[in-house]
PDB file of N, CA, C and O in Angstrom:
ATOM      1  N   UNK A   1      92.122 152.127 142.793  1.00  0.00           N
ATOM      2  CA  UNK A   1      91.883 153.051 141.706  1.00  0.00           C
ATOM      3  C   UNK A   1      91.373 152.311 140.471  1.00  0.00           C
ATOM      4  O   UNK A   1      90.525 152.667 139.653  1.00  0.00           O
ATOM      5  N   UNK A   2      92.104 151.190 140.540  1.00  0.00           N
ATOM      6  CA  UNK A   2      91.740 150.125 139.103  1.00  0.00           C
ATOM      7  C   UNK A   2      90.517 149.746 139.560  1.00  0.00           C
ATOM      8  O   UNK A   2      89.745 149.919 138.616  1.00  0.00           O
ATOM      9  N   UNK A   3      90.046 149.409 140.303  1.00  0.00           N
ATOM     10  CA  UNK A   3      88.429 148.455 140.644  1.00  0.00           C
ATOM     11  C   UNK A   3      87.334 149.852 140.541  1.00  0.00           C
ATOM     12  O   UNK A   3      86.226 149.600 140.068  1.00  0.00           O
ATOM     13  N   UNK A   4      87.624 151.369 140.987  1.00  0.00           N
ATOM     14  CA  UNK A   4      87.018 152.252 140.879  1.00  0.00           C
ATOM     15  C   UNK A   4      86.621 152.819 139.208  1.00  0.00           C
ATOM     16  O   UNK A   4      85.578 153.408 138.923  1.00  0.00           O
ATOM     17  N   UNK A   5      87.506 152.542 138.430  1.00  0.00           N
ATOM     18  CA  UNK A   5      87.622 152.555 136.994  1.00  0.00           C
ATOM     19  C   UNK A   5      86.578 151.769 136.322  1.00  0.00           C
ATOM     20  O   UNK A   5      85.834 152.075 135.390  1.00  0.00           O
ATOM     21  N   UNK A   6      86.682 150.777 136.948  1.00  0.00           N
ATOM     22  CA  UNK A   6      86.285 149.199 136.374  1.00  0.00           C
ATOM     23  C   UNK A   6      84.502 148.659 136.689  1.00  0.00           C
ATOM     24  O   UNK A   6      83.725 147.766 136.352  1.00  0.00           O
ATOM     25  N   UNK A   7      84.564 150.166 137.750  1.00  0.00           N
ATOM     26  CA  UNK A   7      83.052 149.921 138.438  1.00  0.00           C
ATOM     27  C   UNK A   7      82.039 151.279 137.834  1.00  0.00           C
ATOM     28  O   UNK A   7      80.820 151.273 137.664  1.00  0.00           O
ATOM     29  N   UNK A   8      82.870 152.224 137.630  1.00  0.00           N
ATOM     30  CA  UNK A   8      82.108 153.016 136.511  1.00  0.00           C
ATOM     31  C   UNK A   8      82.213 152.950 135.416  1.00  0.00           C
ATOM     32  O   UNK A   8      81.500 153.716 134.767  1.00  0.00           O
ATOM     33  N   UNK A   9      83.064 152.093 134.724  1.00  0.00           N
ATOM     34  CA  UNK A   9      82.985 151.305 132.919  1.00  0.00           C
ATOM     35  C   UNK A   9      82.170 150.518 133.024  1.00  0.00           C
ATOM     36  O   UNK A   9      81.551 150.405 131.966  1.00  0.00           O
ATOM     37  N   UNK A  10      81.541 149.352 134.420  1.00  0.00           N
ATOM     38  CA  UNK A  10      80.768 148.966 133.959  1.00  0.00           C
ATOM     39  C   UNK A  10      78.973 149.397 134.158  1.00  0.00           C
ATOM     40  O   UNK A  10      77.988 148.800 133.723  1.00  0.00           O
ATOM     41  N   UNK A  11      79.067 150.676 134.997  1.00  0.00           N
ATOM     42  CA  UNK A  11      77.624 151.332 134.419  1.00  0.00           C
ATOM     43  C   UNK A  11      77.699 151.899 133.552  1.00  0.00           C
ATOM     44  O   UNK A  11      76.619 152.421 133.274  1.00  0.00           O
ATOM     45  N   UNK A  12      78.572 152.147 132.793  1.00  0.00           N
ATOM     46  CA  UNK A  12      77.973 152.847 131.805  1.00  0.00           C
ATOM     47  C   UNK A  12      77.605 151.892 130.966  1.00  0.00           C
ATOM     48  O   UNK A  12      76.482 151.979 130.468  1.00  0.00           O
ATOM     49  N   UNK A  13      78.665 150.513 130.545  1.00  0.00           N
ATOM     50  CA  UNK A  13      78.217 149.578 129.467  1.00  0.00           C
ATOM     51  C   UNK A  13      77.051 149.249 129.691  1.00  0.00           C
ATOM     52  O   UNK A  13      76.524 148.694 128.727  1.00  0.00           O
ATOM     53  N   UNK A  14      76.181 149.406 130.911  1.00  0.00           N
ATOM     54  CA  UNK A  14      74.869 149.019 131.218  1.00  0.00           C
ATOM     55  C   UNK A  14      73.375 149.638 130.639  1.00  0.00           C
ATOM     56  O   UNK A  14      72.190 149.356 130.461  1.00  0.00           O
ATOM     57  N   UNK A  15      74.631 150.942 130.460  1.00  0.00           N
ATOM     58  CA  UNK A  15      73.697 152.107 130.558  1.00  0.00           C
ATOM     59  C   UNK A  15      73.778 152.405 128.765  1.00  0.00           C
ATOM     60  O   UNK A  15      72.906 153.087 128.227  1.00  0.00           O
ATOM     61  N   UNK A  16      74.950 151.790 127.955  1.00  0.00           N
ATOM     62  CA  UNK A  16      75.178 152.365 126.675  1.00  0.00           C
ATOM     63  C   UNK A  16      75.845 150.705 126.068  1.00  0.00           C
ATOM     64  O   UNK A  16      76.839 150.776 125.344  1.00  0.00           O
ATOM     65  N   UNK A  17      75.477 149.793 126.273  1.00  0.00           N
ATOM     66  CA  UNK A  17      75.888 148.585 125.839  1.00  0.00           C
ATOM     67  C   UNK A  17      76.222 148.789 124.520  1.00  0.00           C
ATOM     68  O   UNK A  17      77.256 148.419 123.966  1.00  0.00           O
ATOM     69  N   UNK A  18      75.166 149.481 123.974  1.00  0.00           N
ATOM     70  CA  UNK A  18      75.488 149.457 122.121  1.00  0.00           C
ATOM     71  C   UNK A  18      76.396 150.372 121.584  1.00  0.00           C
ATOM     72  O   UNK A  18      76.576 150.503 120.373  1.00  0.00           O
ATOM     73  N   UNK A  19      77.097 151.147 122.638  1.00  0.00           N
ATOM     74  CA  UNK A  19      77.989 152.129 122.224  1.00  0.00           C
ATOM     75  C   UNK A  19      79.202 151.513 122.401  1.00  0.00           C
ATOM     76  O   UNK A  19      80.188 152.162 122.054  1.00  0.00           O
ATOM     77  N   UNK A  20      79.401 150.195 122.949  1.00  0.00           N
ATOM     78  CA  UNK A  20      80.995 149.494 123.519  1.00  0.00           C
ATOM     79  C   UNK A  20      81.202 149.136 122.615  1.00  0.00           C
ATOM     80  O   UNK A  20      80.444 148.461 121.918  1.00  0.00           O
ATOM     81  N   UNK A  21      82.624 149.586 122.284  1.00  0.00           N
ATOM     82  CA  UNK A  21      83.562 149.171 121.360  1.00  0.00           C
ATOM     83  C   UNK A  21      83.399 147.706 120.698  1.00  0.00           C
ATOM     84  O   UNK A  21      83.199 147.425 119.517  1.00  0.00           O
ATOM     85  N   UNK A  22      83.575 146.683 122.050  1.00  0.00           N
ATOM     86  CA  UNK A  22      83.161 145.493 121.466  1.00  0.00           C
ATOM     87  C   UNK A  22      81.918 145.173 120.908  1.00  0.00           C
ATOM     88  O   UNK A  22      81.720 144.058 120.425  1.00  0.00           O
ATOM     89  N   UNK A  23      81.381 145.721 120.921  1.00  0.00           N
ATOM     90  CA  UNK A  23      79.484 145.437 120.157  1.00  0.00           C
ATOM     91  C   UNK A  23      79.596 146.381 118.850  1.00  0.00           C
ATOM     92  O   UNK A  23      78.716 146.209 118.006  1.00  0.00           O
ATOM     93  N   UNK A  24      80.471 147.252 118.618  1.00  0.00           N
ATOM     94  CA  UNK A  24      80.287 147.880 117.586  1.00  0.00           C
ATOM     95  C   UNK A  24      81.025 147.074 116.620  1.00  0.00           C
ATOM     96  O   UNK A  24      80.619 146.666 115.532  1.00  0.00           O
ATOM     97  N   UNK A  25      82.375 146.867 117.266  1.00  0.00           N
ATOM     98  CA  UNK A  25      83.428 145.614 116.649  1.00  0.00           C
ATOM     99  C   UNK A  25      82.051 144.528 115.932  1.00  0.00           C
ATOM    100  O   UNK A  25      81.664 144.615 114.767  1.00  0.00           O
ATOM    101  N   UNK A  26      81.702 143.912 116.592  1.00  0.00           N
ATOM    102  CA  UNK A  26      80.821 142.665 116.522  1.00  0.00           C
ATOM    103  C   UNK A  26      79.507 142.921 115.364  1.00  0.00           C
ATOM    104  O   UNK A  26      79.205 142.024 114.577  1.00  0.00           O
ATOM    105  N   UNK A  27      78.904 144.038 115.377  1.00  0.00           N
ATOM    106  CA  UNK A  27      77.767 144.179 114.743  1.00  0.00           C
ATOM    107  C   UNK A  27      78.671 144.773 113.119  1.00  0.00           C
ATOM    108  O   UNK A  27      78.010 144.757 112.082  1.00  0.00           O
ATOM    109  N   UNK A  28      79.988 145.201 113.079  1.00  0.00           N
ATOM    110  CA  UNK A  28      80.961 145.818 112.143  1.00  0.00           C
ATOM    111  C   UNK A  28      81.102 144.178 111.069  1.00  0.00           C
ATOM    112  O   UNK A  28      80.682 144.016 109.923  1.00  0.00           O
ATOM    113  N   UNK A  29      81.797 143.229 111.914  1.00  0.00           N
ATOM    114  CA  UNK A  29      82.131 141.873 111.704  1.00  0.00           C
ATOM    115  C   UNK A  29      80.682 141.058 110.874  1.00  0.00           C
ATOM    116  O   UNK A  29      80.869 140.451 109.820  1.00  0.00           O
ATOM    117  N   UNK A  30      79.297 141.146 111.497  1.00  0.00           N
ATOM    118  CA  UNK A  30      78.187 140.986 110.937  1.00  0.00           C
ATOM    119  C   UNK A  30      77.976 141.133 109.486  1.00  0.00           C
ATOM    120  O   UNK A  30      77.568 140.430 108.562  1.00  0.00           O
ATOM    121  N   UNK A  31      78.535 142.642 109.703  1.00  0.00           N
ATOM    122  CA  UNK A  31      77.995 143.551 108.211  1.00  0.00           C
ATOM    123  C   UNK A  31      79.104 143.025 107.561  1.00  0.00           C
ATOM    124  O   UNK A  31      78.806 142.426 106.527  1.00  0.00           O
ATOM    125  N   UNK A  32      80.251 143.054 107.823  1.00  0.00           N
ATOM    126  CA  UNK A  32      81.088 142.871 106.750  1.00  0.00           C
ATOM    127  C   UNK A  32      80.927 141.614 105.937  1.00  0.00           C
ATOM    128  O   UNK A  32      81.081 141.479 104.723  1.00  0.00           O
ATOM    129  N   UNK A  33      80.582 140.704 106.859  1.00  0.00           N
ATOM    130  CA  UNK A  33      80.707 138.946 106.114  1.00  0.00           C
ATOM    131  C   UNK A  33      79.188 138.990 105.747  1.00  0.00           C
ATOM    132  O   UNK A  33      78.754 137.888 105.412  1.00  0.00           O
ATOM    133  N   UNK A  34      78.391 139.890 105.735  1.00  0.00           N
ATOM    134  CA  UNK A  34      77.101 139.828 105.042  1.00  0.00           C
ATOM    135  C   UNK A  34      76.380 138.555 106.443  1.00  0.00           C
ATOM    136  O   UNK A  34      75.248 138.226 106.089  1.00  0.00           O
ATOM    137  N   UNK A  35      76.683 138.035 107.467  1.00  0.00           N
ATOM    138  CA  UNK A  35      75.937 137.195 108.464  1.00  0.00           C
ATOM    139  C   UNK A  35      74.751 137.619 108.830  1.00  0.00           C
ATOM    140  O   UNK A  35      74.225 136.986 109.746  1.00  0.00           O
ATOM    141  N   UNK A  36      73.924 138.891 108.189  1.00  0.00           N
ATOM    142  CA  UNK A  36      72.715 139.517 108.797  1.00  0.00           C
ATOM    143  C   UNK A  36      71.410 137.927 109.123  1.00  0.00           C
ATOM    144  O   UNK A  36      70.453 138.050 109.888  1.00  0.00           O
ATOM    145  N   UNK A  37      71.673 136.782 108.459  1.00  0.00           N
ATOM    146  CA  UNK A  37      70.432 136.150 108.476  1.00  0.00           C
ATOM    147  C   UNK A  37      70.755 135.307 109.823  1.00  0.00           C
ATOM    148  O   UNK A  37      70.209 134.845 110.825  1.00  0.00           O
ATOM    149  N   UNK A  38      71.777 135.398 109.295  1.00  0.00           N
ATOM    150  CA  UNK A  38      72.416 134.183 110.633  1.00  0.00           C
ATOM    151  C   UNK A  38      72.341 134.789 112.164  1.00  0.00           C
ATOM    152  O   UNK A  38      71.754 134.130 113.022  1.00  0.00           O
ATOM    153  N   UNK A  39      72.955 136.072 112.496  1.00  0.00           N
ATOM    154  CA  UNK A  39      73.025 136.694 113.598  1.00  0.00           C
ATOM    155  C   UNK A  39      72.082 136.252 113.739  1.00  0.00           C
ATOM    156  O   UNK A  39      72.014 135.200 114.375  1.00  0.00           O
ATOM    157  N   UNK A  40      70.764 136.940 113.134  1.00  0.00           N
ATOM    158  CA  UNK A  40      68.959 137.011 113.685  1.00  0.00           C
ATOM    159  C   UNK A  40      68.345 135.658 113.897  1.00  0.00           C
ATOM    160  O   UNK A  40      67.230 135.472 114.386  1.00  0.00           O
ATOM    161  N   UNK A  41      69.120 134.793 113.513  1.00  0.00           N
ATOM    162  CA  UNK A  41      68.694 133.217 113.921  1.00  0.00           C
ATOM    163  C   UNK A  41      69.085 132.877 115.323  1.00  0.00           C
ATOM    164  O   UNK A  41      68.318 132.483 116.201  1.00  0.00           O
ATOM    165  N   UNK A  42      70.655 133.121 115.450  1.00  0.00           N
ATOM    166  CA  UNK A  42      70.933 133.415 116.807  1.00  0.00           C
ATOM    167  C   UNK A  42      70.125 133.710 117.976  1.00  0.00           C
ATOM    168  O   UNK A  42      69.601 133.002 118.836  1.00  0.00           O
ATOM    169  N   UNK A  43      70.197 135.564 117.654  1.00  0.00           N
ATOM    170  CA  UNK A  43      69.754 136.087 118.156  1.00  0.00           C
ATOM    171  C   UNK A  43      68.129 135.671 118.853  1.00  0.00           C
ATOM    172  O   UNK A  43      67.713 136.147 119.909  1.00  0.00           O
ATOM    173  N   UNK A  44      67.530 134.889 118.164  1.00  0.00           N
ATOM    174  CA  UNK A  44      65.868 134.831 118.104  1.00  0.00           C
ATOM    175  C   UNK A  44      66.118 133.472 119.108  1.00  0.00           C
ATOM    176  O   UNK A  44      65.272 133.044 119.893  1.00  0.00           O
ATOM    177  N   UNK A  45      67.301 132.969 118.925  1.00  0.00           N
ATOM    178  CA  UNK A  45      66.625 131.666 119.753  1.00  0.00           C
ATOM    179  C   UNK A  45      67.752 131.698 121.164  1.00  0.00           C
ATOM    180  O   UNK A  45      67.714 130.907 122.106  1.00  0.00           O
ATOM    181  N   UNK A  46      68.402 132.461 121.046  1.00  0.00           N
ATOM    182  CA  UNK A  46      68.566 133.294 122.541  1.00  0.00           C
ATOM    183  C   UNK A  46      67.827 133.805 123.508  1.00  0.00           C
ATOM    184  O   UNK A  46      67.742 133.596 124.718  1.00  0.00           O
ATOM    185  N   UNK A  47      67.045 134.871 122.376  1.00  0.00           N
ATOM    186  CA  UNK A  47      65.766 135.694 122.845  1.00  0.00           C
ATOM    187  C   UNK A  47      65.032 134.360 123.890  1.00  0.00           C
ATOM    188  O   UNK A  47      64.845 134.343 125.107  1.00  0.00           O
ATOM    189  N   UNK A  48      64.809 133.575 123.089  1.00  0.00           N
ATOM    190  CA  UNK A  48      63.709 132.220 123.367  1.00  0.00           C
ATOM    191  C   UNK A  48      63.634 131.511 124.449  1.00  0.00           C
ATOM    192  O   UNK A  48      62.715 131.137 125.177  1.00  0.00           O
ATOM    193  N   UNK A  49      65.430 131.320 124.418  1.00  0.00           N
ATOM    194  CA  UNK A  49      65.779 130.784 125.623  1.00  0.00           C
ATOM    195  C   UNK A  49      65.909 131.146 126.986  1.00  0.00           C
ATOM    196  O   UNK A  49      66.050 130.386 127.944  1.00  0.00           O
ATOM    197  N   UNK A  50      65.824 132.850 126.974  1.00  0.00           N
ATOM    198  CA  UNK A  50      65.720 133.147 128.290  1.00  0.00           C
ATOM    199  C   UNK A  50      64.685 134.039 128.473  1.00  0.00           C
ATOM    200  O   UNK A  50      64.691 134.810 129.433  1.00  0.00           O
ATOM    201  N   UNK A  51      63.306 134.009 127.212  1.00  0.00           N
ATOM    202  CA  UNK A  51      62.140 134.113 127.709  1.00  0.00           C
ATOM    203  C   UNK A  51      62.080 132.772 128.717  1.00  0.00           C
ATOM    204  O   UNK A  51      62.489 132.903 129.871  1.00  0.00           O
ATOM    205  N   UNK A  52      61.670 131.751 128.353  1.00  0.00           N
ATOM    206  CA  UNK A  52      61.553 130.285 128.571  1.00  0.00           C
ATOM    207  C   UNK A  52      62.361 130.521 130.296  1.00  0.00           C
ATOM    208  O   UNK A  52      61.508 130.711 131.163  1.00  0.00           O
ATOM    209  N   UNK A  53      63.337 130.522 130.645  1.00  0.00           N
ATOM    210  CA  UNK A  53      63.860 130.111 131.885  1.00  0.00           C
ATOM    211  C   UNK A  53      63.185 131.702 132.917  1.00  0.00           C
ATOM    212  O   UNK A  53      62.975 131.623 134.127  1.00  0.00           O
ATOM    213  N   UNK A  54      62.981 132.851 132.195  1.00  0.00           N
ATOM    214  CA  UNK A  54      62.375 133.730 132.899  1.00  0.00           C
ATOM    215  C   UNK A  54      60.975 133.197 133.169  1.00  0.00           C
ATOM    216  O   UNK A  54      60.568 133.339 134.322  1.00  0.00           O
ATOM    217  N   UNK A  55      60.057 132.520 132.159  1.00  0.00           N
ATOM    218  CA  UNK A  55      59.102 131.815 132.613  1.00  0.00           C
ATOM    219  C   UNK A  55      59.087 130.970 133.642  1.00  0.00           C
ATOM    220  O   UNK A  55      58.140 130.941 134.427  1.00  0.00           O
ATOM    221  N   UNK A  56      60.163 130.171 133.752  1.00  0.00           N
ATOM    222  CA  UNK A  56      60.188 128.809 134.335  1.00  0.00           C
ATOM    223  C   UNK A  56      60.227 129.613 136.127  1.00  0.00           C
ATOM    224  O   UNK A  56      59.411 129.264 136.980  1.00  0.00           O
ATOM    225  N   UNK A  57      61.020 130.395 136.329  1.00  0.00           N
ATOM    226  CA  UNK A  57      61.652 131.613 137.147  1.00  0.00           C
ATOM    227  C   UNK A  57      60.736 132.353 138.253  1.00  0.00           C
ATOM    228  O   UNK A  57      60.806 132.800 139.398  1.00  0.00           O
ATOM    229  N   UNK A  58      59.832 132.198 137.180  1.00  0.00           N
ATOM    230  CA  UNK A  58      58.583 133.178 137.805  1.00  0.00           C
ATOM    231  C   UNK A  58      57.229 132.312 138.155  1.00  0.00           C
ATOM    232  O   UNK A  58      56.354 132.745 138.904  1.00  0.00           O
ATOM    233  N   UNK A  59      57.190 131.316 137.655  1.00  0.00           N
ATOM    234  CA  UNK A  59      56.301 129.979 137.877  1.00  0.00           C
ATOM    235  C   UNK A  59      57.025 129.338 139.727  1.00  0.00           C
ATOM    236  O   UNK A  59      56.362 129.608 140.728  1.00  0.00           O
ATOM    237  N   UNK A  60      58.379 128.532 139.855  1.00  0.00           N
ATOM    238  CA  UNK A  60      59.004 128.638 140.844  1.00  0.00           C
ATOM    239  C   UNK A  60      58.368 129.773 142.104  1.00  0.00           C
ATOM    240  O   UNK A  60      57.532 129.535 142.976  1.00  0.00           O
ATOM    241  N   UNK A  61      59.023 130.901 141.849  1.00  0.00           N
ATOM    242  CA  UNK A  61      58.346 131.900 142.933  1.00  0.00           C
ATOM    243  C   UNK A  61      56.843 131.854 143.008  1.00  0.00           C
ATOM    244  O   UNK A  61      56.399 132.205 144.101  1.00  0.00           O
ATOM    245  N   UNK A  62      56.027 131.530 142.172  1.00  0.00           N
ATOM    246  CA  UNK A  62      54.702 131.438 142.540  1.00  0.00           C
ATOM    247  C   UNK A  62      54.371 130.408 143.185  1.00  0.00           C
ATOM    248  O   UNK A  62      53.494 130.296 144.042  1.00  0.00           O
ATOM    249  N   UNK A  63      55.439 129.246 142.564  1.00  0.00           N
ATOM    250  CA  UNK A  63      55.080 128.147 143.605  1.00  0.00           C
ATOM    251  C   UNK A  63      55.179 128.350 144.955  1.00  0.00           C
ATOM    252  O   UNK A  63      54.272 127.886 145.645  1.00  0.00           O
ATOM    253  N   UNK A  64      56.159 128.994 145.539  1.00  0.00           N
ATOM    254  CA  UNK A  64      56.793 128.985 146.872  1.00  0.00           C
ATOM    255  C   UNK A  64      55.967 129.510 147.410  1.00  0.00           C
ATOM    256  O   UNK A  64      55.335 128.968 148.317  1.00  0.00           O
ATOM    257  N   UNK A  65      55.690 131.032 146.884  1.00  0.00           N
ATOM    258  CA  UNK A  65      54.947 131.882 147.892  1.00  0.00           C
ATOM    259  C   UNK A  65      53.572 131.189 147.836  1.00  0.00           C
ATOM    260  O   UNK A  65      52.842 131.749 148.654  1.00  0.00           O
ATOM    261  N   UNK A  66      52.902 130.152 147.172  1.00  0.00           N
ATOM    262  CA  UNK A  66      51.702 129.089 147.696  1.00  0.00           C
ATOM    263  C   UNK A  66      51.882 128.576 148.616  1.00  0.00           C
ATOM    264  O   UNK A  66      51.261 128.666 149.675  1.00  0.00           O
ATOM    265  N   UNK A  67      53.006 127.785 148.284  1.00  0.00           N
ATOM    266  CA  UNK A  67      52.936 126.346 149.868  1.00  0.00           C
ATOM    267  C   UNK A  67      53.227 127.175 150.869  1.00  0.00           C
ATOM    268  O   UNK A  67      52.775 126.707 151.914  1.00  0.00           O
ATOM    269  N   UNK A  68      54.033 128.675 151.112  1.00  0.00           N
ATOM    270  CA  UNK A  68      54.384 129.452 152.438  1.00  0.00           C
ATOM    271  C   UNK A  68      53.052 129.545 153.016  1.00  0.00           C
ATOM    272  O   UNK A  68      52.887 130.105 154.099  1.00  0.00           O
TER     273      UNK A  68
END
């Protein structure tokens, strides 16, 4: 019953990530300490980092399906 719970909480967080408590908590915590510059520094070189390995990702599979 608990794993059935646990498996439709997590489509929905999939489906409504920005509505979970904890992200509202978190973006609440942001605003309060005024961190807006900082998050987006974060945020941007997160972004960066898994553009970059999705690149790397998709280069790999092109390799393979060559030498096949």
């Amino acid at each position: 019953m608990a794993l059935e719970t646990a498996n439709t909480e997590a489509k929905k967080l999939g489906k409504n990530f920005r509505n979970s408590p904890d992200v509202e908590n978190f973006y609440r915590f942001i605003h309060e300490n005024d961190l807006r510059k900082e998050a987006k520094l974060i945020f941007e070189k997160l972004h960066a980092q898994i553009k970059m390995q999705d690149k790397k990702a998709k280069r790999s599979r092109r390799k393979k399906k060559t030498l096949q």
